[in-house]
BAFI-852686 format. One record per residue (C-alpha): residue in three letters; chain; x, y, z; residue number from 0. Coordinates in Angstrom, 3 decimals. Layout:
BEGIN
code ALA unit A X X Y Y Z Z pos NUM
...
END
This chain:
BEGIN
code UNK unit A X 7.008 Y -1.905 Z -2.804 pos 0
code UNK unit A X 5.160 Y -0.211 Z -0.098 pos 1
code UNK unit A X 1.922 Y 1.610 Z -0.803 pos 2
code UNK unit A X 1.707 Y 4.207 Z 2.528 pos 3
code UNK unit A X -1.658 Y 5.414 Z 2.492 pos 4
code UNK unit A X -2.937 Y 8.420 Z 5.236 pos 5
code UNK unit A X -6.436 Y 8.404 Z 5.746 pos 6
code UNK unit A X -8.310 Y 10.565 Z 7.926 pos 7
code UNK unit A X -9.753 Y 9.180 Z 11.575 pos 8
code UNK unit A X -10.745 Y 6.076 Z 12.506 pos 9
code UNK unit A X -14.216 Y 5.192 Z 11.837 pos 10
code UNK unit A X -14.287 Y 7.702 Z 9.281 pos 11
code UNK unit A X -16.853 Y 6.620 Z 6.244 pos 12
code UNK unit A X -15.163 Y 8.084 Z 3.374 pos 13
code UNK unit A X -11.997 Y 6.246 Z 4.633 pos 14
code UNK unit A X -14.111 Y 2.873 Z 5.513 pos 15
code UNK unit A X -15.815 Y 3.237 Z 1.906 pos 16
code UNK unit A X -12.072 Y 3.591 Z 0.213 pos 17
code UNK unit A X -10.466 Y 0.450 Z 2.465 pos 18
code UNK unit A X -13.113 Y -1.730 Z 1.935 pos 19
code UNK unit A X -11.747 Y -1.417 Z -2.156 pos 20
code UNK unit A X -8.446 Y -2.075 Z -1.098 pos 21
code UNK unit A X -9.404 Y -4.956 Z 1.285 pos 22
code UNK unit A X -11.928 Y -6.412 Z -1.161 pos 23
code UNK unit A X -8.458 Y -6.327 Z -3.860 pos 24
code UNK unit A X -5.814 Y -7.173 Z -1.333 pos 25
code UNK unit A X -4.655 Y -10.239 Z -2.862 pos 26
code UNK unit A X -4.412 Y -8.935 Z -6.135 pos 27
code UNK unit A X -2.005 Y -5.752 Z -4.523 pos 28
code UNK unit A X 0.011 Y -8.290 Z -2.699 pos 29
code UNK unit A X 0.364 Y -10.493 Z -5.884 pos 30
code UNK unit A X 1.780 Y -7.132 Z -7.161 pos 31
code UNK unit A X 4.176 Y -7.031 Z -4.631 pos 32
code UNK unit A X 2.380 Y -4.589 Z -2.845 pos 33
code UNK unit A X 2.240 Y -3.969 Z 0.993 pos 34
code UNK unit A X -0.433 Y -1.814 Z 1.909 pos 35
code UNK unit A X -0.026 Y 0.592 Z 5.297 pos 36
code UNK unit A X -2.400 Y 2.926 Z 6.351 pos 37
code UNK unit A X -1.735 Y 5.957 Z 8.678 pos 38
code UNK unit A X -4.729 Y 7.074 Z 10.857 pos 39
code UNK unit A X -4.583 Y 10.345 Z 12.757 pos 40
code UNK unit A X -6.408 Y 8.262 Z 15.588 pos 41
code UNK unit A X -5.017 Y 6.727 Z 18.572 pos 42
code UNK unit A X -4.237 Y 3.514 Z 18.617 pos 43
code UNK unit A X -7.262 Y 2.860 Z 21.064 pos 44
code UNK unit A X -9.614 Y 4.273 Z 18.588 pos 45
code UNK unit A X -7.897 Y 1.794 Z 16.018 pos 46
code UNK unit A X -8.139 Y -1.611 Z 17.601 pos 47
code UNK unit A X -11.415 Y -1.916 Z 17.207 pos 48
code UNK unit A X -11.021 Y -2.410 Z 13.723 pos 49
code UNK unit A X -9.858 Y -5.800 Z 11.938 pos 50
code UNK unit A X -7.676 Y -4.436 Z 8.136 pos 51
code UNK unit A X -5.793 Y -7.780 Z 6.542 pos 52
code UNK unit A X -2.687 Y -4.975 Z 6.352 pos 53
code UNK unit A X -0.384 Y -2.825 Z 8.460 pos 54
code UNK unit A X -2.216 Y 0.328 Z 10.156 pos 55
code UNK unit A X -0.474 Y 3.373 Z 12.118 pos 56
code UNK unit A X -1.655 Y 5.318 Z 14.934 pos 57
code UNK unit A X -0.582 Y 9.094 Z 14.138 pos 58
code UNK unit A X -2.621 Y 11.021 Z 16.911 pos 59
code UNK unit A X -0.249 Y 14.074 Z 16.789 pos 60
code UNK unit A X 0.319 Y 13.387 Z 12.962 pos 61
code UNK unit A X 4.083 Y 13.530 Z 12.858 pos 62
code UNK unit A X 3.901 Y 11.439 Z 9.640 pos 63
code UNK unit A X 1.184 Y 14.037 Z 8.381 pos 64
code UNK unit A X 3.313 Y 17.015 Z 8.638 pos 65
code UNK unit A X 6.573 Y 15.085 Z 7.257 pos 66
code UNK unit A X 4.689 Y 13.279 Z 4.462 pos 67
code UNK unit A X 2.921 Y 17.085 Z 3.480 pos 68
code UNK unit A X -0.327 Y 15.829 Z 3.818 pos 69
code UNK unit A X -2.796 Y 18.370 Z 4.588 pos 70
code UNK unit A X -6.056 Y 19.593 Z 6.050 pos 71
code UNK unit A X -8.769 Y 21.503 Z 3.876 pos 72
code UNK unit A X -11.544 Y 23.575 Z 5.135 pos 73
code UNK unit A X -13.134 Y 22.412 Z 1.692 pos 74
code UNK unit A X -12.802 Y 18.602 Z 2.396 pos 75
code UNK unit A X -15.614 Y 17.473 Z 2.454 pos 76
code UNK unit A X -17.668 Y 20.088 Z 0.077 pos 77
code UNK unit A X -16.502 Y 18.494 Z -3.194 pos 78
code UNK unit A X -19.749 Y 16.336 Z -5.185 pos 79
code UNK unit A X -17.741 Y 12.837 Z -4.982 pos 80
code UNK unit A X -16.629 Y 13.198 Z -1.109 pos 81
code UNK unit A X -20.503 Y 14.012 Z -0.457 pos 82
code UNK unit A X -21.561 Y 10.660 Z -1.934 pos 83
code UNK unit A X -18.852 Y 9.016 Z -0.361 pos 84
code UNK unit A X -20.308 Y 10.514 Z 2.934 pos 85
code UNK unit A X -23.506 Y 8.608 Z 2.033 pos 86
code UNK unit A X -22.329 Y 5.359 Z 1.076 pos 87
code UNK unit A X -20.291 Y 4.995 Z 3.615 pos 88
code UNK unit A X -22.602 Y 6.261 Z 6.384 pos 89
code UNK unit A X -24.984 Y 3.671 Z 4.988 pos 90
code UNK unit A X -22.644 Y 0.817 Z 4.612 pos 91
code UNK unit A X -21.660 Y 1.567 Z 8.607 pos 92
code UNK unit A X -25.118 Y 1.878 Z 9.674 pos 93
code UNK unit A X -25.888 Y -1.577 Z 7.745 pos 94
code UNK unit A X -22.747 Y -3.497 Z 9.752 pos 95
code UNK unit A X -23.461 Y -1.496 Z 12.597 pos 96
code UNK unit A X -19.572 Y -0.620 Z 12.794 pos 97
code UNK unit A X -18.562 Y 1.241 Z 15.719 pos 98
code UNK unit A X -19.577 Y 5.398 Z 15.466 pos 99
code UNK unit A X -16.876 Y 7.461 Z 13.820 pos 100
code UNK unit A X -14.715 Y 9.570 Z 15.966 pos 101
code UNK unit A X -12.784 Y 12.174 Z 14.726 pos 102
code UNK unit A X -9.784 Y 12.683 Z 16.631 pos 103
code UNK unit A X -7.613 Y 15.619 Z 15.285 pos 104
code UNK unit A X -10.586 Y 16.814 Z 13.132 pos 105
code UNK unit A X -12.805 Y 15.891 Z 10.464 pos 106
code UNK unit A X -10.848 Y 18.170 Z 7.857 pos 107
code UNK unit A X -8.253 Y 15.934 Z 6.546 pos 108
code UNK unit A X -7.015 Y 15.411 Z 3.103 pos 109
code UNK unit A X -5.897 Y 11.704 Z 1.738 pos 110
code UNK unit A X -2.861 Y 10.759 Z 0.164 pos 111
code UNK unit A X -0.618 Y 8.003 Z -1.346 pos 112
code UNK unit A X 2.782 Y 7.263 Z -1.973 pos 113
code UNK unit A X 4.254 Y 4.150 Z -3.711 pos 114
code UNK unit A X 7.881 Y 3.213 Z -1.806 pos 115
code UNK unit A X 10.918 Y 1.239 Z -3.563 pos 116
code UNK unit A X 12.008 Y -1.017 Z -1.363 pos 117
code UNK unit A X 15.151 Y 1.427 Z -1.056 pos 118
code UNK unit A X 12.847 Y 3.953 Z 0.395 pos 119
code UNK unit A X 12.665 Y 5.861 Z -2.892 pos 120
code UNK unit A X 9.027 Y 7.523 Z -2.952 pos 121
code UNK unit A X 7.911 Y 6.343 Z -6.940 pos 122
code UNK unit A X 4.742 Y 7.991 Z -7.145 pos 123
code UNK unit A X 2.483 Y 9.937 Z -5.120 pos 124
code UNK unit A X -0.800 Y 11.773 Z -4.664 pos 125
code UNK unit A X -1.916 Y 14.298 Z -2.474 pos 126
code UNK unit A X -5.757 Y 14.748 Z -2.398 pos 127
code UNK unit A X -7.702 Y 18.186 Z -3.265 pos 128
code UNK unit A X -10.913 Y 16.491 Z -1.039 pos 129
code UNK unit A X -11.357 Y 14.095 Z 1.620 pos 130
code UNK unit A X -12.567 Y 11.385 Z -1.442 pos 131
code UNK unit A X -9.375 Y 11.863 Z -3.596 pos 132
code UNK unit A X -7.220 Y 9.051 Z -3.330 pos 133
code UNK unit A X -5.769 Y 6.194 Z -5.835 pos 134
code UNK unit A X -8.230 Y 3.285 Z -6.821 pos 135
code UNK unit A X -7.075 Y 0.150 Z -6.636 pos 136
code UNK unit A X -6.314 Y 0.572 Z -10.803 pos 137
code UNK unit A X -4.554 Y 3.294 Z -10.244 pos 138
code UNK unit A X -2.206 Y 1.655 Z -7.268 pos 139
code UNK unit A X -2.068 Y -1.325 Z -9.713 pos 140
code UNK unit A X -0.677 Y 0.691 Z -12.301 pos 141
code UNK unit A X 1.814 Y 2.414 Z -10.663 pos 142
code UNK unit A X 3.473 Y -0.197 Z -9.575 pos 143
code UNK unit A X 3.441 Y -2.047 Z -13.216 pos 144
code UNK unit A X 5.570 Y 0.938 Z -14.425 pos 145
code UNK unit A X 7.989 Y 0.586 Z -11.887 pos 146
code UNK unit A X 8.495 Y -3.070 Z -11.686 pos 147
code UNK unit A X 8.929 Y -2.962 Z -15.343 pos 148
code UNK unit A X 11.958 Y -0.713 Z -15.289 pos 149
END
């Protein structure tokens, strides 16, 4: 199974916060039969800078977005969790002293998730309603127990 994630730009701390969960748990996911791929609406320059133990996609004029129906949202980044994500990320990237986010094609994006059969079959998905609204690793997990039990 395939677990295609879109994130928002690169260097973005909401999306750093939310991969560092899925690197931290990337063994277990792959013992799962997982492959994790993540879709940044960055250029691939902006993305090389950065080091993921999975498969990453430069979408700069998100194509995928638009076929995949993931959206922007004016109200994004207004929701309570996305604000503390903000925060924790922003201090997490000030700590390593990562590179300073860039926002190519906007700060607006939404997240989202779909779990692929190896047939190409989309199993489950999840478009988020803010910028913080994505599957946790649990939630991945368990997805992909109720398929593979079928």
């Amino acid at each position: 199974m395939t677990h295609l994630q879109f994130r928002r730009f690169a260097g973005c701390p909401i999306c750093n916060l939310h991969l560092r969960s899925i690197v931290d748990r990337h063994a277990e996911i792959q013992a799962a039969g997982i492959r994790e791929v993540v879709v940044f609406h960055s250029p691939a320059e902006d993305l090389r800078e950065y080091t993921l133990p999975f498969d990453i996609i430069a979408d700069p004029t998100k194509k995928l977005y638009r076929e995949f129906g993931v959206e922007t949202s004016r109200f994004a980044l207004l929701h309570p969790k996305t604000i503390g994500a903000i925060l924790a990320g922003s201090l997490r990237t000030l700590r390593r002293k990562d590179p300073a986010p860039k926002a190519h094609a906007g700060r607006l994006g939404l997240p989202a998730d779909f779990l692929i059969a190896p047939t190409g079959q989309v199993l489950a998905s999840k478009h988020g309603t803010h910028a913080y609204d994505q599957w946790t690793v649990d939630e991945l997990l368990t997805h992909a127990r109720a398929f593979a039990d079928r």
